[in-house]
N, C-alpha and C positions, 0 to 999 in steps of 0.2 A: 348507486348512481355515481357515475365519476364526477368529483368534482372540477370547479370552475378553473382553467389553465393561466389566470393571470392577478399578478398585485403577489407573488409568492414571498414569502421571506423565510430564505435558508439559513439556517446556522449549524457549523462546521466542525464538531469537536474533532481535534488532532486537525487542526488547519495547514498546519505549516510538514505535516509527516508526509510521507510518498505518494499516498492515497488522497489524500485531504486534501494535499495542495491544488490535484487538478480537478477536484469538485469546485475548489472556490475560479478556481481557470477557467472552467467550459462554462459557469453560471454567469461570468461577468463577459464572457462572449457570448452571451448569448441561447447558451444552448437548451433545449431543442429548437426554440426559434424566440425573437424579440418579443420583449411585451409582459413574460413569465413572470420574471426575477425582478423585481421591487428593490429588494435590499437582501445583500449577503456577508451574513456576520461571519467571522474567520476569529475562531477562538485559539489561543495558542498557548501553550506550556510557559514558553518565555516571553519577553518582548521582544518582535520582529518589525523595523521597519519598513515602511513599503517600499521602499526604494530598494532594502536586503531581498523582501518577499518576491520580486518578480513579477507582482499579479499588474495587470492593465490599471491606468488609475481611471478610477470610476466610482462618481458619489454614492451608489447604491453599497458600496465595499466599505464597511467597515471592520478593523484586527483591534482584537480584548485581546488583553494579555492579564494576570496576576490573580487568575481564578484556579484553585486547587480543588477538585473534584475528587482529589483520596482523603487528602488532611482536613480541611474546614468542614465544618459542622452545617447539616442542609442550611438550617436558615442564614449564616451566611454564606453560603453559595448563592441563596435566593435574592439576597440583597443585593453581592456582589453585582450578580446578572443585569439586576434591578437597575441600579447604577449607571453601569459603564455602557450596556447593551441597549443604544438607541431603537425606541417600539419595538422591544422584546416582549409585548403585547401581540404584538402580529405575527411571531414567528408560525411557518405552517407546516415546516420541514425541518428535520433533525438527521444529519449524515454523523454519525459516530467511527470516529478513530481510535478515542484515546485510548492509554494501552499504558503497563507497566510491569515487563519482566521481571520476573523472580525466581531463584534456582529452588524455592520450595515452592513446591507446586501447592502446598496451603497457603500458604500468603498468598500468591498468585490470583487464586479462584477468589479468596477471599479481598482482596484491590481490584479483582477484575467487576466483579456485586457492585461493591461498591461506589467504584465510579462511575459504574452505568446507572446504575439507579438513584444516586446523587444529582446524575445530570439528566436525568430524564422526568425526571418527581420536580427539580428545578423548571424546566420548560413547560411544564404539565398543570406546573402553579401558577405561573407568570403570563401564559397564554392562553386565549378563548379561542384561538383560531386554531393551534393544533390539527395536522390532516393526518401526518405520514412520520414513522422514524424507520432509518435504515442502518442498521446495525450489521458491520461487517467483523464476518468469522474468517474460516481460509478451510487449506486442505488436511489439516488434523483432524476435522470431522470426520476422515476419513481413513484414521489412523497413518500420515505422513508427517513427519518429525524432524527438525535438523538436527536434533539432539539425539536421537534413538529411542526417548523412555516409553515408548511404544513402538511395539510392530503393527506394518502394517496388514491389516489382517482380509482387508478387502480388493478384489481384484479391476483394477480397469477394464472398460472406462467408467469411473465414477458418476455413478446418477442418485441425483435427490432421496431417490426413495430407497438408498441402500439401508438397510438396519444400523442402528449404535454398534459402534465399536463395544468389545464386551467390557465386563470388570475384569481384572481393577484396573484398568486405564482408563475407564471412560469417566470415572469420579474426580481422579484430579485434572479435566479436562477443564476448562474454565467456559470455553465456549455454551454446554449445556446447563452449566448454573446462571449463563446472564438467559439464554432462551427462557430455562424457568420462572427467573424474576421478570422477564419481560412479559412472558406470556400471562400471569399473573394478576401484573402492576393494570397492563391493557385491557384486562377482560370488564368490560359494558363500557371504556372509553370510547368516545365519538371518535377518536381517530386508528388510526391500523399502520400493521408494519411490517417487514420483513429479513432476512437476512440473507449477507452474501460470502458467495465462498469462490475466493480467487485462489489460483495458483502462487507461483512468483510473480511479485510486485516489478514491472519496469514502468519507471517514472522519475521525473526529475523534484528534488527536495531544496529548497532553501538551507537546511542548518542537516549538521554531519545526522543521519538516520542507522539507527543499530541494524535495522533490515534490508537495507539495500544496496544490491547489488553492480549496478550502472556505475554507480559513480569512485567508488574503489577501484571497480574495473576498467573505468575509463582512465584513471587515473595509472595505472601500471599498462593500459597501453600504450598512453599518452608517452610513459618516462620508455619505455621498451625500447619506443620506434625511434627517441632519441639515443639512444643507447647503441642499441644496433644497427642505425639505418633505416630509411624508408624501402620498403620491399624487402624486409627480414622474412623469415620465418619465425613462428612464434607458438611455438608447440602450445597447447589447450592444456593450461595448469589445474587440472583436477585428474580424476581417476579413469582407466578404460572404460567402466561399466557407467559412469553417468556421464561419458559420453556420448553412446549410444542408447539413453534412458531418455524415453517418451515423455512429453509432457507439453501443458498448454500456457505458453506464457499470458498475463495478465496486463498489459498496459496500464498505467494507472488511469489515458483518458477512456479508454476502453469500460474501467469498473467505472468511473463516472456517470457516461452516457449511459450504459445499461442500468446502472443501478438509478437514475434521476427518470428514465424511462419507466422505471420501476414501479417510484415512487408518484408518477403524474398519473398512475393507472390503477389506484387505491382500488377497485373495486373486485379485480381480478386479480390482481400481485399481493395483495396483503394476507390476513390472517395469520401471520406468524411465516408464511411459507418462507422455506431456503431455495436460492438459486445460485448456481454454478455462474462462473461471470470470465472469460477469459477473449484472447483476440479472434481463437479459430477455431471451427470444432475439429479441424485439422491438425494432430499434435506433431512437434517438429522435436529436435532433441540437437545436443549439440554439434552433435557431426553436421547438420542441416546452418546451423547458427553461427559456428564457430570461425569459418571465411569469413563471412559478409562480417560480421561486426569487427574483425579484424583488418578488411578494407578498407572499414571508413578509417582507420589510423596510417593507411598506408601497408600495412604487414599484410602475409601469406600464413592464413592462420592454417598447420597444422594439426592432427592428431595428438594426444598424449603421448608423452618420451616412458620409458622404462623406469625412469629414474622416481617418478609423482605415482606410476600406477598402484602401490600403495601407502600413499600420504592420502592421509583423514584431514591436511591441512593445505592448501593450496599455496603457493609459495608468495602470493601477492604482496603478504607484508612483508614478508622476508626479504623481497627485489627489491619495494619501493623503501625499507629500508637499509639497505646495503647502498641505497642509490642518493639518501636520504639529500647529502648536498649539493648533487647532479640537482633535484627536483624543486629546491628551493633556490637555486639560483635559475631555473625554471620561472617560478612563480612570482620572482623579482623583476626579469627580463620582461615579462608579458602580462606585471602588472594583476596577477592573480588572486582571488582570497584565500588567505591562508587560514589553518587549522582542516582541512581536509583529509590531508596524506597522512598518516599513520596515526590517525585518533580511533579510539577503538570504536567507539561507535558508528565509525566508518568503513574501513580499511582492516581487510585479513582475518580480524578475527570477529568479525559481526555473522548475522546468522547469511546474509548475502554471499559473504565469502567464504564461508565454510560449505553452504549450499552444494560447489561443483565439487566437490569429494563425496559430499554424504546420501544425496537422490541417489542410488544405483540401480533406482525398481523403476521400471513405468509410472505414473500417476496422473495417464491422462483422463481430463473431463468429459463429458458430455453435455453439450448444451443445448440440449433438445426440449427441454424444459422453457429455456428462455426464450429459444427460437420461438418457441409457442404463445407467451405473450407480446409476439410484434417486436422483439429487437433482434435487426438481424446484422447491424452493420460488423464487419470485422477486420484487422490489421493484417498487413505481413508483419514479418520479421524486423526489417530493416523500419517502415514505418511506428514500430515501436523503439527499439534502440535509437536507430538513428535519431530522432524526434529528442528522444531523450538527450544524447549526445548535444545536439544543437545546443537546448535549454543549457547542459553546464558550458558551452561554451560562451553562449551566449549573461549567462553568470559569471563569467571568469575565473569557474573553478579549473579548467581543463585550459592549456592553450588552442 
C-alpha cells in the first residue's frame, strides 16, 4: 500500500555535495508538488551557511553540521542527531551521499560500511516514522572507472539486471558491501529502499567538490574566453576517443526528481531494487556537447588538437594555472568567491577532470527500467549545463 504523500520529513546526508545539494533544492520548491515536505534536514561535512548554501530560505530547511559518521561512535552519533536535528522523530525519508575516497580500496569498503550503517542504524533508532532510504551508487556497478582498476567488462547499454562484475574487482567494490549491509540491516523493517546508479554528475555544489566536473570546467572557460577573445576557438581538452564515446549525462536535478519519485512510490520502487537515473535514454557524447557548452561562454568549441590525443590528463589545470593571475584579478574585478580555481578537489586534477581523457568506451544506460515505474521527464544538454552554469554564476563563482 503506498503511503500517505504529505507531513514528509527529509534528511540529506552529503547535503552540500553535487547530488545532495539539489535534493535539498527541488524539496524546498516544492517538488513533486506542495504540501509533501514538512521539514528538510541538510546534513553537511562542514559548516555551511545559508547565505554560502544557496538553498531558498524556508522554515521547513534546516543545515547540521559537526556530525562525523566515520569517526564517532554510534551512540554519539545517536545523540548528536538527537540534539541538533529539530523532530528527527519524524524523519520518513533518507537521501544518502556521504562518501570518502581512499586509494586503498580496503579502507575504502571498509569507511564506505561504516558510514552507511552509522547513519542509517542512527535514523532507524531516532525515528518511528521511517518510510524510505535511497542510497546512491553510480556506473562502477558496471565496471566503469576513472581510475582504471577495473575493466569494464560489460557491454552497453547498461541495464539493471546485468550480472556482478566478476572477481577480483567486484570485492573491493564498496558499492556491493553497503547493498549487503543494507539489505541485511532492512530485512522485517517497516520501511524499504532502493538504489541509484547515475552517470556523470552535472550539478551545481556550494564548497569546491572532488567529483565535479561543471565547475572546473566552467571556470577554464570562463579564463579561455578572456584570454583569447569571445568567439575563439577552443579545441575539446581531452582525448579523440572520449570524444566520440557515448554516454548519458546525469543532471543532479534530474537524480533528485527521479530518485524522490522513487522514493514516494515505496511500494513498487523498493525492496533493494537498483535503477539507472540519467537525463535521456538518448546517449549524446562530446562531439554532440562540446559546441553548445562552449556557446554559453562565447567560444566555438572545436574537436581535440593532436597535441591532448594522448594525455591521460586534460590540460585544465595547467591553463588555469599558467593563467593563475589573469584569473584572480578576474575574481577581484567581479567580486568572485575565491578558493575555486586550482584547489584540488576542484580543478584538473579531480575525478571530473580527469573524466574527458579517461571514458574512451561507450557507457551508455538504459532507463527502461525507470521509465517503467512512471518517471518519465527528461533534460537536453544545454538544460543541464547551462542550468548549472547559471547557479555558479549566480554563486559568484564564475563571472
Amino acid at each position: 500500500m503506498e503511503s500517505s504523500n504529505q507531513g514528509k520529513h527529509a534528511i540529506v546526508f552529503g547535503a552540500s555535495g553535487i547530488t545532495g545539494w539539489a535534493f535539498v533544492n527541488e524539496m524546498l520548491n516544492d517538488y513533486p508538488k506542495p504540501g509533501i515536505w514538512s521539514r528538510v534536514t541538510a546534513l553537511t561535512n562542514r559548516p555551511l551557511s545559508h547565505e554560502a548554501s544557496m538553498w531558498p530560505a524556508d522554515d521547513r530547511l534546516q543545515i547540521v553540521s559537526g556530525i562525523d559518521v566515520l569517526e564517532q561512535e554510534q551512540a554519539e552519533i545517536n545523540a548528536g542527531l538527537q540534539s541538533k536535528v529539530q523532530d528527527v522523530n519524524t524523519v520518513t525519508h533518507v537521501y544518502y551521499f556521504a562518501y570518502k575516497m581512499s586509494v586503498d580500496q580496503k579502507q575504502e569498503v571498509q569507511d564506505a560500511v561504516t558510514m552507511l550503517s552509522h547513519s542509517i542504524t542512527a535514523i532507524d533508532t531516532l525515528s518511528t516514522k521511517l518510510e524510505f532510504v535511497v542510497l546512491q551508487l553510480g556506473t562502477k556497478m558496471y565496471g566503469v572507472d576513472p581510475y582504471s582498476r577495473f575493466t569494464q567488462y560489460m557491454m552497453p547499454p547498461f541495464h539493471e539486471s546485468l550480472t556482478q562484475i566478476p572477481e577480483p574487482h567486484s570485492s573491493p567494490l564498496f558499492y556491493h558491501h553497503q547493498i549487503d549491509w543494507l539489505s541485511t540491516y532492512s530485512h522485517s523493517k517497516p520501511w524499504t529502499w532502493c538504489e541509484t546508479r547515475p552517470d556523470a554528475i552535472i550539478g551545481f555544489h556550494p564548497v569546491p567538490n572532488f567529483y565535479s566536473l561543471p565547475t572546473p570546467l566552467a571556470i577554464y572557460l570562463s579564463l579561455y574566453a578572456d584570454i583569447h577573445g569571445q568567439g575563439a576557438e577552443c579545441p575539446f581538452p581531452g582525448t579523440p576517443k572520449s570524444y566520440i564515446a557515448l554516454n548519458n549525462d546525469s543532471s543532479a536535478e534530474i537524480i533528485a526528481r527521479g530518485s524522490i519519485h522513487l522514493s514516494l512510490h515505496a511500494e513498487k520502487c523498493g525492496n533493494g531494487q537498483g535503477y539507472n537515473i540519467s537525463d535521456s535514454n538518448t546517449p549524446q557524447n562530446w562531439a554532440n556537447k562540446w559546441p553548445l557548452i562552449c556557446d554559453y561562454f562565447s567560444l566555438k568549441g572545436t574537436p581535440p588538437t593532436s597535441s591532448n590525443s594522448d594525455s591521460q590528463q586534460p590540460p585544465l589545470r595547467d591553463f588555469i594555472a599558467q593563467h593563475e593571475t589573469r584569473w584572480k584579478e578576474i575574481e577581484s574585478t567581479n567580486g568572485l568567491r575565491t578558493g575555486f580555481a586550482l584547489n584540488d578537489k576542484n580543478t584538473g586534477h579531480n575525478v571530473g577532470g580527469i573524466s574527458l581523457s579517461v571514458f574512451e568506451k561507450d557507457r551508455n544506460l538504459s532507463l527502461d527500467k525507470l521509465r517503467g515505474v512512471g518517471f518519465v521527464e527528461e533534460r537536453s544538454v544545454m538544460q543541464s549545463w547551462g542550468s548549472t552554469f547559471d547557479w555558479l554564476r549566480k554563486a559568484k563563482i564564475i563571472p
